[in-house]
C-alpha positions as CSV (number, residue, x, y, z in Angstrom):
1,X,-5.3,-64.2,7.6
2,X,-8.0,-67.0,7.0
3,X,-11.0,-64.6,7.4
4,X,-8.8,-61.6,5.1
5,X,-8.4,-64.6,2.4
6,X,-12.4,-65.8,3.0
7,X,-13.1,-62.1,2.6
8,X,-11.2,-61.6,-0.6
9,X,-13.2,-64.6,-2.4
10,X,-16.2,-63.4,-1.3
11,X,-15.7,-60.4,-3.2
12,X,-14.2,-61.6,-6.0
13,X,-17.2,-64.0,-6.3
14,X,-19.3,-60.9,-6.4
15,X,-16.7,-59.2,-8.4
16,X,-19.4,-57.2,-10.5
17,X,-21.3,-55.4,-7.6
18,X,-17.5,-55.4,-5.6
19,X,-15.7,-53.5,-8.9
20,X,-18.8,-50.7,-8.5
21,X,-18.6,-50.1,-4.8
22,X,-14.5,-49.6,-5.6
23,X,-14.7,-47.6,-8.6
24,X,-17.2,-45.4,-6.7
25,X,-15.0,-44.8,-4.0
26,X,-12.1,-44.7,-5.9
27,X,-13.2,-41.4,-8.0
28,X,-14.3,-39.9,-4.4
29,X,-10.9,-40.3,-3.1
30,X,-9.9,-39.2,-6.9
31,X,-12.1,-36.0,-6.7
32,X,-11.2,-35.3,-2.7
33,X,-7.4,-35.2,-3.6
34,X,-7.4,-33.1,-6.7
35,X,-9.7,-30.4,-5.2
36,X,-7.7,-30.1,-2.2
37,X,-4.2,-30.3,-4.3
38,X,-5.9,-28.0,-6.5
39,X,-7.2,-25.5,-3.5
40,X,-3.5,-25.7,-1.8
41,X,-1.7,-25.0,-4.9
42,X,-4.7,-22.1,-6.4
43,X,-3.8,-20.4,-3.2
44,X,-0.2,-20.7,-3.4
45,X,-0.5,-19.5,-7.8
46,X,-2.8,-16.5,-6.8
47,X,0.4,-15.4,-4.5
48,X,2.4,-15.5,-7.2
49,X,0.6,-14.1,-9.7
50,X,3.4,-11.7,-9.7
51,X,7.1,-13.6,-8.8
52,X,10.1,-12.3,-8.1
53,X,9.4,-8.6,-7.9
54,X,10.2,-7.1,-4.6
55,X,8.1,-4.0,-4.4
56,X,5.2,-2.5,-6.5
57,X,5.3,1.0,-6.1
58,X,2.5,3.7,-6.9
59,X,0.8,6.8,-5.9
60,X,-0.5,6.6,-2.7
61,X,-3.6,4.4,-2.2
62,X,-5.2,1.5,-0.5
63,X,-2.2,-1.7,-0.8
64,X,-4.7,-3.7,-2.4
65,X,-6.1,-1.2,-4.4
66,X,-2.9,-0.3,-6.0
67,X,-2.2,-4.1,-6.3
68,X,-5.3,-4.5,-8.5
69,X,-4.9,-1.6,-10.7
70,X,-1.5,-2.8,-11.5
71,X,-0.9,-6.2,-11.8
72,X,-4.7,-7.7,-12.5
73,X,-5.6,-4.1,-14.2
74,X,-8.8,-4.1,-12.3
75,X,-9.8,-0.3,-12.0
76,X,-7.2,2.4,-12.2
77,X,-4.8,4.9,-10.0
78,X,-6.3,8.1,-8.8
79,X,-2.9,9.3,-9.7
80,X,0.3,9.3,-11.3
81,X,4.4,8.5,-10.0
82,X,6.3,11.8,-11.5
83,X,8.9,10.5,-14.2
84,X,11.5,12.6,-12.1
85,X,10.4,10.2,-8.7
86,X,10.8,6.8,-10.9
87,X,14.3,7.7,-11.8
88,X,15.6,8.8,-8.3
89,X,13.8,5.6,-6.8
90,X,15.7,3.6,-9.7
91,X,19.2,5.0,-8.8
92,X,18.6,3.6,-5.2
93,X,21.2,1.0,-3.5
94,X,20.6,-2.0,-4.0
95,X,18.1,-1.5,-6.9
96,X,18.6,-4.3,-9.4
97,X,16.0,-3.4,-12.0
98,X,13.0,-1.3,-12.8
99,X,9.9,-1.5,-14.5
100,X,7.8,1.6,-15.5
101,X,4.1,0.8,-16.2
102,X,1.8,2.9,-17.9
103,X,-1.8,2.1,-17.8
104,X,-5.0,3.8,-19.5
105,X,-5.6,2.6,-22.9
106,X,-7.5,-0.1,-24.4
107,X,-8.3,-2.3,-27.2
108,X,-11.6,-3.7,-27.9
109,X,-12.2,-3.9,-24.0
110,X,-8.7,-5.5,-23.0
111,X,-5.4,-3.4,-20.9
112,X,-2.6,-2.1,-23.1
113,X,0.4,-1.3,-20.7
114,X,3.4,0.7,-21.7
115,X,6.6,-0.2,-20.3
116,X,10.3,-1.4,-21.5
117,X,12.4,-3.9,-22.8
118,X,13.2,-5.2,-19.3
119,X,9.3,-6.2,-18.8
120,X,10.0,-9.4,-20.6
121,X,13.4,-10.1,-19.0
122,X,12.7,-9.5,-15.1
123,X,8.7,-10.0,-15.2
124,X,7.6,-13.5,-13.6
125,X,4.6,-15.4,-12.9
126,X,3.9,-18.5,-11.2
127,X,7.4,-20.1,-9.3
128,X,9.5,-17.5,-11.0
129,X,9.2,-18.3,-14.3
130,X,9.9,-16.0,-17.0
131,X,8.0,-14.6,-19.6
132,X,8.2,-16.7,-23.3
133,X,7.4,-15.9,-26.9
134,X,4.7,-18.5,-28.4
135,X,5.6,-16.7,-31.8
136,X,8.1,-13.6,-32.8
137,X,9.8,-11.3,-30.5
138,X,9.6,-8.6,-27.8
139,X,9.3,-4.9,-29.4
140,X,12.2,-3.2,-31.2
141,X,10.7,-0.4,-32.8
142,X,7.9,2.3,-31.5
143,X,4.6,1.3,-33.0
144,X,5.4,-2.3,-31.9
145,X,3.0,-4.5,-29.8
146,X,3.0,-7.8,-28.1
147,X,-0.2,-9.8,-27.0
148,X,-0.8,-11.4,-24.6
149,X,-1.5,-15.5,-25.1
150,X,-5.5,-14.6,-24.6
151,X,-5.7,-11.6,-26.5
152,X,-4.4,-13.5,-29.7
153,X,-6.8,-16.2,-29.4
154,X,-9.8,-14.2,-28.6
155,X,-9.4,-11.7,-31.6
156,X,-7.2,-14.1,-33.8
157,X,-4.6,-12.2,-34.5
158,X,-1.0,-13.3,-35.9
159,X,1.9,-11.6,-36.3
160,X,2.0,-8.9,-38.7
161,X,-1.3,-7.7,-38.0
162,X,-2.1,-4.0,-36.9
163,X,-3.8,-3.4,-34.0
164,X,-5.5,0.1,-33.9
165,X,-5.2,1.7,-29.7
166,X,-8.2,3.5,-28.4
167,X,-7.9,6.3,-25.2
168,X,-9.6,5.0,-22.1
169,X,-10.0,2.1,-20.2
170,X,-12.4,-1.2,-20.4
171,X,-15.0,-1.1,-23.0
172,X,-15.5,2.6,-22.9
173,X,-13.1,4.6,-24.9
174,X,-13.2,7.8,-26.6
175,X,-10.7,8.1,-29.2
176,X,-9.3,5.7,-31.8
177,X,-5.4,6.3,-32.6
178,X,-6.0,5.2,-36.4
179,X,-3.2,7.5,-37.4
180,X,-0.8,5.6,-35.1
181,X,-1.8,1.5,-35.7
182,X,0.7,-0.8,-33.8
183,X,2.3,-4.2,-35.7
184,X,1.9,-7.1,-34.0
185,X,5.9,-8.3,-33.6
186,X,5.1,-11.0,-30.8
187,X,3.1,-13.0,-28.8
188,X,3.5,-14.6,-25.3
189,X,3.0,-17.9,-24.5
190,X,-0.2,-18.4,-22.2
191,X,0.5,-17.8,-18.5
192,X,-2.6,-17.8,-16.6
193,X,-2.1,-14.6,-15.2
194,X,-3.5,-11.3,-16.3
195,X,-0.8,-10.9,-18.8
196,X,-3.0,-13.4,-21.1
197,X,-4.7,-10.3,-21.1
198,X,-3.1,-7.6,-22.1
199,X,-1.4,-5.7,-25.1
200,X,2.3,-4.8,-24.8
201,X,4.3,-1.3,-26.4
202,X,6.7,0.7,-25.7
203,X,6.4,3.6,-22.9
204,X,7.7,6.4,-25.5
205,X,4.4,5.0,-27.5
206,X,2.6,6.1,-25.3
207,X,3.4,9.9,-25.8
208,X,3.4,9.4,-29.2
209,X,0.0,8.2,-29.7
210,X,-1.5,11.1,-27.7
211,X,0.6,13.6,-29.0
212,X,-1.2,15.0,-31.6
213,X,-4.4,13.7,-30.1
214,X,-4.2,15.3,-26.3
215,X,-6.1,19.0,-28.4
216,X,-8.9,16.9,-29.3
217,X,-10.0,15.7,-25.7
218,X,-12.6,17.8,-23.6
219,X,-10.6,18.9,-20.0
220,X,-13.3,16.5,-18.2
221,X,-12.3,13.4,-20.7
222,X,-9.3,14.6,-20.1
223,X,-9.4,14.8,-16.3
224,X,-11.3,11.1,-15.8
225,X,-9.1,9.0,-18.8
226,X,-6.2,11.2,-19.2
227,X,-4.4,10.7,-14.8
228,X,-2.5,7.5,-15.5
229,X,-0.6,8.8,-18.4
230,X,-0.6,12.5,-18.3
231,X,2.9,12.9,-20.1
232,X,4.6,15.7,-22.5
233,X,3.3,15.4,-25.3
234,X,6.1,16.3,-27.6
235,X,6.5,13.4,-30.2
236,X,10.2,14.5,-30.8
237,X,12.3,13.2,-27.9
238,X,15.7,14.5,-27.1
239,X,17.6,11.3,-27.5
240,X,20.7,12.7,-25.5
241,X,18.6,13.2,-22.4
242,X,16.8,9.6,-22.9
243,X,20.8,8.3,-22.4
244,X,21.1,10.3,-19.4
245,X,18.1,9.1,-17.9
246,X,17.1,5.7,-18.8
247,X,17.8,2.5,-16.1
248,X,18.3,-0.5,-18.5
249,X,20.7,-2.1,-16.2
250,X,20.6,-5.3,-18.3
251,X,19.9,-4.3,-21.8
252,X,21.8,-2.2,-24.5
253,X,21.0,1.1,-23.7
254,X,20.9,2.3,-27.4
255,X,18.5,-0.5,-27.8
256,X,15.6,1.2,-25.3
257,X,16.3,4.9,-25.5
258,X,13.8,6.0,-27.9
259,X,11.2,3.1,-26.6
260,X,11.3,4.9,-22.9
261,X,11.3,8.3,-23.8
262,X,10.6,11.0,-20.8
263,X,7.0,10.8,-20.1
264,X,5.8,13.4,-17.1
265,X,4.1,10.6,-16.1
266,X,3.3,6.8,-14.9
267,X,0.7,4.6,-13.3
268,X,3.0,2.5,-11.5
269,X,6.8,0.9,-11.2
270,X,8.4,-2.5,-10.3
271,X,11.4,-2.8,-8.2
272,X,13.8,-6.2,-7.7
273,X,16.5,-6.2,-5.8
274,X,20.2,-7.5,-5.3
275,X,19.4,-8.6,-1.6
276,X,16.1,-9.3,-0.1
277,X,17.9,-6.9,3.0
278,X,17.0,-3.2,0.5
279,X,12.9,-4.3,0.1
280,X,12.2,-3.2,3.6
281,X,14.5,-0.2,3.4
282,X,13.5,1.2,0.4
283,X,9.8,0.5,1.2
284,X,9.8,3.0,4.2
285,X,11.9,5.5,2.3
286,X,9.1,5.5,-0.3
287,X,6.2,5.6,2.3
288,X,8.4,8.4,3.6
289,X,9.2,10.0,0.5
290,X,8.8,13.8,0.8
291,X,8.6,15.2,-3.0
292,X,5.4,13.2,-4.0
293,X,2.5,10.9,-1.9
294,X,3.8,7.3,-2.9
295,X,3.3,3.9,-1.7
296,X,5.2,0.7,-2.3
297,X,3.7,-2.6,-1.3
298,X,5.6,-6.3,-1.5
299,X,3.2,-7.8,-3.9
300,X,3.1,-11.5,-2.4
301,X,2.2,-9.7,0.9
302,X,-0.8,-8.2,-0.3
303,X,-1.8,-11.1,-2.7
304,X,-2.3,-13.3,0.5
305,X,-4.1,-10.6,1.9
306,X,-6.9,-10.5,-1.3
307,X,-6.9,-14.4,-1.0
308,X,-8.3,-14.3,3.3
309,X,-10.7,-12.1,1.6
310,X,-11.9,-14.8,-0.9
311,X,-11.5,-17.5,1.8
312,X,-15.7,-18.1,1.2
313,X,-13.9,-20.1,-2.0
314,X,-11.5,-22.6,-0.3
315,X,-14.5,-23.8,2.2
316,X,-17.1,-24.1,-0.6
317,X,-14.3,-26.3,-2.6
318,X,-13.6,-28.0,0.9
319,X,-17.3,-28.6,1.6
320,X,-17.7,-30.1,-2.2
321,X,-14.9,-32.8,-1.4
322,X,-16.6,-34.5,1.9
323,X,-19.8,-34.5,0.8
324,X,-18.3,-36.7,-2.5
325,X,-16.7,-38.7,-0.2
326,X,-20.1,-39.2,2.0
327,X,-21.7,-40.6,-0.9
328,X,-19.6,-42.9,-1.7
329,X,-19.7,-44.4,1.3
330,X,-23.0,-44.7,1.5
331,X,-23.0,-45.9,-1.7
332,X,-20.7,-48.7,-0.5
333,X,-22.9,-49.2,2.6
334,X,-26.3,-49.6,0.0
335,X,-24.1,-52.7,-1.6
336,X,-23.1,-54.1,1.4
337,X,-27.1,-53.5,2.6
338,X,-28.6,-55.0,-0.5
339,X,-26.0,-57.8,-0.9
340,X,-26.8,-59.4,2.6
341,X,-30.0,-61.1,2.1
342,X,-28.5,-62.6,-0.9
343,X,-25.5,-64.1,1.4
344,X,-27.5,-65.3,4.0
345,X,-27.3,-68.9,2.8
346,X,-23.7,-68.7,2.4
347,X,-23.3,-66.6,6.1
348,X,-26.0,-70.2,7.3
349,X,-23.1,-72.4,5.4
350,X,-20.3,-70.6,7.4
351,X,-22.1,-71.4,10.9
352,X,-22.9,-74.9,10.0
353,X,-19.3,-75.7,9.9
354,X,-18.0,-74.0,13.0
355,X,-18.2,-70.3,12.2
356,X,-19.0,-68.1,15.1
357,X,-21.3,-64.8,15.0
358,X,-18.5,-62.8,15.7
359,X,-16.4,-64.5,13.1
360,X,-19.1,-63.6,10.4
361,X,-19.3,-60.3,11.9
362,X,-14.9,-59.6,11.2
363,X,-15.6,-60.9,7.8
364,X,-18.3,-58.0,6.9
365,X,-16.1,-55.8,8.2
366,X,-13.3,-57.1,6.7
367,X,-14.3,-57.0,3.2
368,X,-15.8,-53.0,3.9
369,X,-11.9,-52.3,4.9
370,X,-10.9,-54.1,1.4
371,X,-13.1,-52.4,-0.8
372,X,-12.1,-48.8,1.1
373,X,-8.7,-49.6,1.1
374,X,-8.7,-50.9,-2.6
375,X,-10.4,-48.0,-3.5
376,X,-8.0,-45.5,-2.1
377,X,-5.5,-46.9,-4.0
378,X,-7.0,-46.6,-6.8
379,X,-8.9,-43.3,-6.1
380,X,-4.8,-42.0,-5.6
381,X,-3.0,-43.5,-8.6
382,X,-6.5,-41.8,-10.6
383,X,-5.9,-38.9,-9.0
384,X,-1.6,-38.9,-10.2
385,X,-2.6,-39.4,-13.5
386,X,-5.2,-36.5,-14.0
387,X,-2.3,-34.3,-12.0
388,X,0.0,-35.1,-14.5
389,X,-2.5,-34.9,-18.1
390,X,-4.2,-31.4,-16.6
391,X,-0.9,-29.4,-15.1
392,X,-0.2,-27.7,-18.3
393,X,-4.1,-27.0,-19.0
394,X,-4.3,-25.7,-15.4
395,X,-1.2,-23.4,-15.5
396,X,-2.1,-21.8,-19.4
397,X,-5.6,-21.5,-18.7
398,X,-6.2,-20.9,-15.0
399,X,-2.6,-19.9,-13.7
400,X,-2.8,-22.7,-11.1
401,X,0.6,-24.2,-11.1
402,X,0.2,-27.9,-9.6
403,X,2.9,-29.4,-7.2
404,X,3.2,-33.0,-8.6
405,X,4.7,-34.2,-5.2
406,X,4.7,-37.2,-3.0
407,X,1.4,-36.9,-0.6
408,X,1.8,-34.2,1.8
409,X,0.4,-35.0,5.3
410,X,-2.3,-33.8,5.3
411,X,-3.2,-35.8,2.6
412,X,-2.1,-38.5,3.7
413,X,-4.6,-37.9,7.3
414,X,-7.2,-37.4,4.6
415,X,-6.7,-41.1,3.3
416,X,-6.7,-42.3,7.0
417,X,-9.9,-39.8,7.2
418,X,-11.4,-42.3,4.4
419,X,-10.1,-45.5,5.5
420,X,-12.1,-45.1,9.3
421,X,-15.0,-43.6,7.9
422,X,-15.1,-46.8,5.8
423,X,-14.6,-49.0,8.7
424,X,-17.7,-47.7,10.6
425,X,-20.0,-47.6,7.4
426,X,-19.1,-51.5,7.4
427,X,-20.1,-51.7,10.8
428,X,-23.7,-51.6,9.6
429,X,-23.7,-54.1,7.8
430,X,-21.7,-56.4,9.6
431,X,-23.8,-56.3,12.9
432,X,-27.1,-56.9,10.9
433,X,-24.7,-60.4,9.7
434,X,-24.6,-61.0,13.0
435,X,-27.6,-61.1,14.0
436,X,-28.9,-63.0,11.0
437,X,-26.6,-65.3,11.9
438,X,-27.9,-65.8,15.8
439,X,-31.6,-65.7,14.3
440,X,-31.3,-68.3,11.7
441,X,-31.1,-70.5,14.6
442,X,-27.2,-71.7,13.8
443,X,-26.3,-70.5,17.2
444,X,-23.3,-73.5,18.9
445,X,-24.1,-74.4,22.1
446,X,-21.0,-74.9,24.5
């Protein structure tokens, strides 16, 4: 306790050079904490980009492939899911809800998806949280459209606006629907996910726009643009068979009849389910299904497998954080270095009045273990507070949802990681005090 209290007015007398070493090593333990909460939770976000659906189901194709073209609207199908096959997979046991998804338009470079009202209801993101309006509503009405939280920003639009659709995907597109311009009616609040992205109407839009337009395409546009939406083309819908047909289990179904319509056609379709016991059992009736070459995948399933591929990531972050931490230390082992010729009088004073080499050489190390451990306090109550200021930036702008938790273990080995590592850097220092301390001839005979 004597040599702990010596130590702590040792530093406190060289408070200035003391506070650096700290603050150095307390924004390394800072920095080492965040980017592994960070890399934990980033893993766990990208697994839910989508939450709470059960099965994504599509033609058949690579799992990831599909994955991609549907939820992060990276590339596209090679082919279509028959309107007839949606409906029969909907009526299924167990099926709770369903979301058609029709892909292969664009505006100015971003994903406009046609689907129904139940999108915004049964969609999820993140730990299961739902979908919420920044400003207005979902659509009501068919030329309706909802942005996504990026698309508003990056082209400034507000509601009431129109937003003109053009035929094909990503920056190339060959026709623009000016006859047929969409009001903007809401926007979503940011999510992170690649609905930040993307425009929102009504599936029955979807025929409607290329009705009148489906003449003017050549048969090889049509053939490359024209496979993830290839549906009847008759604007007039026969409402009677909409209400015969449509699968809003939780809506009004006089609400969504003429914003579903009967397209031949879809890129892709969401399932959920009453009991996690149907996923499996409707999955290999699908990957069985006799009428048309389908394939449904369980979304967190897959995700994980697309993160192992990007696993290059998580060691590079990993990598980043120990050699911030190695600085530091040596940082702290420079000070202790630099400080001890400067303390030799005071390590000559100690000897002169009964202090032993060894005793000298505790101390060193003593004060190394203060300034570590000081420093991982610090570096952890630093790291709490930039937790709790960026989780909202994080979640809105990167989709990382952060788990503001006690320290998990292997945090908490991390710290211990920190705490040896700055033990042995004192070492150094402390066995060069000890032998200053033999050779400035102090050495007690007994």
């Amino acid at each position: 306790m004597l040599l702990i209290k010596l130590a702590t007015k040792s530093l406190l007398n060289r408070k200035a050079s003391a506070l650096l070493t700290l603050f150095t090593i307390a924004i390394s333990v800072m920095l080492l904490m965040s980017i592994e909460r960070v890399r934990v939770d980033a893993k766990s976000s990208f697994s839910n980009t989508i939450s709470g659906t059960d099965l994504i189901v599509g033609a058949r194709t690579g799992d990831i492939q599909l994955l991609l073209s549907s939820v992060f609207r990276i590339g596209h199908a090679n082919n279509g899911v028959s309107w007839k096959s949606y409906q029969f997979i909907s009526e299924q046991r167990g099926v709770k809800w369903a979301i058609p998804m029709s892909l292969g338009d664009s505006h100015k470079g971003l994903a406009v998806l046609g689907t129904n009202k139940d999108y915004f209801e049964h969609y999820r993101f993140a730990k299961k949280q739902p979908l919420s309006f920044l400003q207005g509503h979902e659509f009501n009405h068919l030329f309706e459209v909802v942005l996504g939280a990026e698309v508003a920003n990056t082209l400034g639009y507000q509601l009431g606006d129109e937003v003109v659709i053009a035929h094909g995907m990503g920056n190339t597109s060959f026709h623009n629907h000016d006859d047929n311009p969409f009001k903007v009616v809401g926007i979503l609040k940011p999510t992170g996910t690649p609905v930040d992205k993307t425009l929102h109407i009504p599936l029955a839009a979807i025929d409607a726009i290329h009705g009148s337009h489906a003449h003017q395409h050549e048969p090889a546009q049509a053939d490359a643009n024209d496979h993830e939406h290839d549906h009847d083309h008759d604007h007039d819908h026969d409402h009677d068979h909409d209400h015969d047909h449509d699968h809003d289990h939780d809506h009004d179904q006089h609400d969504d009849v003429d914003l579903v319509g009967t397209p031949k056609q879809i890129t892709a379709f969401l399932l959920g389910f009453d009991s996690p016991l149907y996923t499996l059992q409707v999955r290999r009736n699908i990957n069985q299904y006799k009428d048309e070459a389908l394939l449904a995948i369980m979304p967190g399933v897959t995700l994980r497998e697309l993160w192992e591929m990007l696993s290059i990531v998580e060691k590079i972050l990993l990598l980043f954080s120990i050699v911030v931490v190695l600085i530091s230390l040596l940082g702290m082992l420079t000070s202790l270095l630099s400080s001890l010729n400067q303390r030799r009088r005071e390590l000559a004073i100690l000897r002169s009045v009964g202090a032993r080499p060894w005793h000298i050489f505790t101390l060193i190390s003593v004060e190394s273990l203060l300034i570590t451990g000081l420093g991982c306090i610090v570096g952890t109550a630093l790291f709490y507070t930039l937790m709790l200021l960026g989780a909202d930036y994080l979640q809105s702008h990167a989709g990382i949802s952060l788990n503001i938790a006690l320290l998990s273990s292997y945090e908490l080995m991390l710290l211990a990681a920190i705490m040896v590592a700055g033990f042995i850097v004192g070492l150094i220092p402390a066995t060069r005090a000890y032998f200053y301390s033999l050779a400035d001839g102090m050495s007690i005979k007994i």
